[in-house]
C-alpha positions in Angstrom: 0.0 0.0 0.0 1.2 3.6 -0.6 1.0 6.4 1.4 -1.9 8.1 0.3 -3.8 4.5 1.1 -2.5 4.7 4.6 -3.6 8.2 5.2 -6.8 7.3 4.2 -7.2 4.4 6.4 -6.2 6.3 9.2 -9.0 8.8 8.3 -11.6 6.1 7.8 -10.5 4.8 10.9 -10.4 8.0 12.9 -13.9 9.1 11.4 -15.5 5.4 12.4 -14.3 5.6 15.9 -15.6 9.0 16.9 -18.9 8.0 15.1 -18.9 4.3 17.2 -18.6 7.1 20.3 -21.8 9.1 19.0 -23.8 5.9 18.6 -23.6 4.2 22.4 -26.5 5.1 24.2 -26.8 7.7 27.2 -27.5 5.0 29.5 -24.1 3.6 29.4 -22.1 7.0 29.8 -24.3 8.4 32.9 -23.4 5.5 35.1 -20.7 6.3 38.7 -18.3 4.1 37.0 -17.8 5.6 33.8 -17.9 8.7 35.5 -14.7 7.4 37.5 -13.2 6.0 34.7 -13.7 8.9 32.1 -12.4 11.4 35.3 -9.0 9.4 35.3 -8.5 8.7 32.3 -7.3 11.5 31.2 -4.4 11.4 34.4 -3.0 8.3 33.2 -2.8 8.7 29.5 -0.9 12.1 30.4 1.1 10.3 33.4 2.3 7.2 30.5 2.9 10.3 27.7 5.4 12.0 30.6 7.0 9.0 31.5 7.8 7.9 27.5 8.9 11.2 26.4 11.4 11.3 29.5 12.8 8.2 29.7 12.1 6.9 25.8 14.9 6.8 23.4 15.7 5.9 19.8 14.2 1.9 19.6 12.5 1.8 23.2 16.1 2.3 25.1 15.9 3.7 28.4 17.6 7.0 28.6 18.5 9.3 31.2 19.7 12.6 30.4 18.5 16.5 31.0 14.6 15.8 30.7 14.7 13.6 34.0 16.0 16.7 35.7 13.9 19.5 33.8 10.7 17.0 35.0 12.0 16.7 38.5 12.0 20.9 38.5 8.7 20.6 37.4 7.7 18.8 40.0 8.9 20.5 42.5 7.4 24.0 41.0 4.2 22.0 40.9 4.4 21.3 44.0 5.3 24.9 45.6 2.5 25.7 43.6 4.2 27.7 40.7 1.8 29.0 37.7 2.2 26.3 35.2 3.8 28.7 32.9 6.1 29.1 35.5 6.9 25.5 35.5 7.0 25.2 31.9 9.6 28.0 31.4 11.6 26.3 34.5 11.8 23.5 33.2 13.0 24.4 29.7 15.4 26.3 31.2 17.1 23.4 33.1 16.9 21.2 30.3 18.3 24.2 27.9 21.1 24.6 30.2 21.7 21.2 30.9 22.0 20.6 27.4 24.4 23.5 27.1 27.0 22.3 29.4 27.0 19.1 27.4 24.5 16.7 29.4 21.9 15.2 27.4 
């Protein structure tokens, strides 16, 4: 298959499932388990993204370098209760510097 095949795959696929989400019935979305479920879902697909980006490297190896630390300074400005663009620009800072004295 060529590219253009793919891509449209992908669309048909992506246009299917949000379509399969429209068609389940009310019932099944209002009940206190979905509720729990659909309120941490969102906390553990970001948690899994977090932990790939800063520990993945090129074919799955485990790498530790200046992303570790710029997620640890996040942390820690999370939890001192930093505006988030705070922590964002902390973070890129530690990893930018990291980065500039040669680690990662």
């Amino acid at each position: 298959m060529n590219l253009t095949a793919w891509l449209l795959l992908a669309c048909l696929l992506a246009f299917l499932t949000k379509l399969a989400g429209h068609l389940v019935p009310s019932e099944r979305l209002e009940g206190a388990k979905m509720r729990r479920v659909t309120g941490l879902l969102p906390v553990a697909l970001l948690s899994s993204l977090v932990v790939v980006q800063t520990f993945g490297g090129a074919g799955g190896a485990l790498v530790v370098d200046a992303r570790l630390a710029a997620v640890g300074v996040g942390i820690v400005a999370l939890l001192m209760r930093a505006p988030f663009i705070l922590v964002v620009a902390l973070a890129a800072a530690v990893a930018a510097g990291l980065r500039a004295l040669g680690w990662g």
